[in-house]
N, C-alpha and C positions, 0 to 999 in steps of 0.2 A: 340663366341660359338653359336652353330647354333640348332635350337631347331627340334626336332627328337618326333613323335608319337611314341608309344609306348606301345604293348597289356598288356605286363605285367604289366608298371609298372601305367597303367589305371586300370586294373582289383585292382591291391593292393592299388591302392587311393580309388578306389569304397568302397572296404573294411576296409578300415582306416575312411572315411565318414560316414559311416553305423556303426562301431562303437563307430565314435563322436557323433552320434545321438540316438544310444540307450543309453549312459553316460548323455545325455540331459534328455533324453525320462524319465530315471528311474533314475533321480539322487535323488530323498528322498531315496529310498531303498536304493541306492550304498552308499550316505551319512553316512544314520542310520548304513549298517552294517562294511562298512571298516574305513569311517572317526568318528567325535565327534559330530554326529548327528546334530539337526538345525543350529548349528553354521558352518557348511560348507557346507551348500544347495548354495551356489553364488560361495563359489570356486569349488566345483563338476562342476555344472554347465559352468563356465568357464573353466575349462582342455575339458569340451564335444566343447567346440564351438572352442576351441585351436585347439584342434584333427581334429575337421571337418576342420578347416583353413590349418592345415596342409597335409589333405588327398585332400584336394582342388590342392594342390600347386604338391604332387605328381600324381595325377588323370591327371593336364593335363600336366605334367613331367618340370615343371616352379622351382622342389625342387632345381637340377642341375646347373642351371643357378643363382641363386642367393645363392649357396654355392660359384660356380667358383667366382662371384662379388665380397662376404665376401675375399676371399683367397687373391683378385688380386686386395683389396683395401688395405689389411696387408701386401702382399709379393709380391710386381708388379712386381722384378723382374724375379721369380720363373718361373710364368705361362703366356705360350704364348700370 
């Protein structure tokens, strides 16, 4: 599989980044009011730096390529 830029799906990593980083930025607040306050300030914080890892991986479109991996490590002989 051959890797391909890509404006959109650059624009939507941008955006998927930016809001793993405000989940970082404001996780006491996002904590207190959706989770069980101080006791989930480290896992808040870790879905913010997950989200950034994975708007990393669509930003520079690498999502693609290591689904096809996942598929054609289960079903090799499915996909080309």
């Amino acid at each position: 599989m051959q890797w391909t830029f890509s404006i959109g799906w650059f624009l939507g990593g941008l955006v998927i980044m930016c809001a793993g980083g405000a989940i970082v930025y404001f996780y006491k607040q996002i904590s207190d009011t959706f989770a069980s306050g101080a006791n989930s300030y480290d896992k808040v914080k870790l879905a913010g730096i997950i989200t950034i890892g994975v708007g990393f991986l669509c930003l520079t479109n690498l999502h693609s390529s290591i689904i096809y991996a996942i598929f054609h490590l289960i079903m090799p002989g499915i996909f080309p």
